[in-house]
N, C-alpha and C positions, 0 to 999 in steps of 0.2 A: 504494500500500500504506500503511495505518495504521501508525503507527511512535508507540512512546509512549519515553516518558523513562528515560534508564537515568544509573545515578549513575559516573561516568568523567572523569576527565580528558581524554580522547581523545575520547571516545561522546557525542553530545549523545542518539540515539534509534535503538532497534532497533525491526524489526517483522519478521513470519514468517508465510509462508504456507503452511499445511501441505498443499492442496492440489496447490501448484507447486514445495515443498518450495524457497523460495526467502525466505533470510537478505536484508534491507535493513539498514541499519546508514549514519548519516547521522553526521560527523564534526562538532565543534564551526567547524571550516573553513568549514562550510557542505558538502564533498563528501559525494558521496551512491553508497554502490558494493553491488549485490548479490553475493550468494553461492549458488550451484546445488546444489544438489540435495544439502539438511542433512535430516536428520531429525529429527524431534522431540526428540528425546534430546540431540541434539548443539546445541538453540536451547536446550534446558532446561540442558543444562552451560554455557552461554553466559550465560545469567542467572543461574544459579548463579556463577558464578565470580565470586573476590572481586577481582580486576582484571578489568573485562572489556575492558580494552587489550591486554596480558599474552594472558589465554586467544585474543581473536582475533589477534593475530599469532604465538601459539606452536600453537594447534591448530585456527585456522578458515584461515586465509590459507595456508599450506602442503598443504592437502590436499582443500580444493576449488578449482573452477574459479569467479574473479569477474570485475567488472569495475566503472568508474565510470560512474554514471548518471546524474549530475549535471544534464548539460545536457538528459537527454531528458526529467528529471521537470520541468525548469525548463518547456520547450516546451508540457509538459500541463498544470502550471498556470496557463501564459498562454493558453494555449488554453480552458482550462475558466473565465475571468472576459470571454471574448468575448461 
């Protein structure tokens, strides 16, 4: 998934896919963890918000289902420079 830059202490890069209705969101850490089934609306108040540290662990992390992806996005970009 395309992930562009969001302005965050926390956030290094969000992306969304409205088709799979699935939030990516890559941490300055480097971890990398999506979120299931957001609505548009709910990526649009994500970018709206003016911490989007704050908004995702006060209204994204409590009421959907995530998880960290880190190591499986790692494995497809090593795979995609074979």
């Amino acid at each position: 998934m395309q992930r562009t830059p969001v302005t965050s202490s926390v956030i290094k890069s969000a992306g969304y896919d409205p088709r799979t209705r699935v939030l990516e969101i890559e941490l300055h850490n480097a971890s990398v963890y999506r979120y299931y089934d957001l609505d548009s609306e709910a990526y649009q108040q994500f970018l709206d918000a003016p911490s989007k540290g704050t908004h995702l662990n006060q209204m994204i992390k409590p009421n959907y289902i995530y998880n960290e992806v880190t190591s499986d996005i790692e494995d497809e970009e090593n795979h995609s420079l074979m």
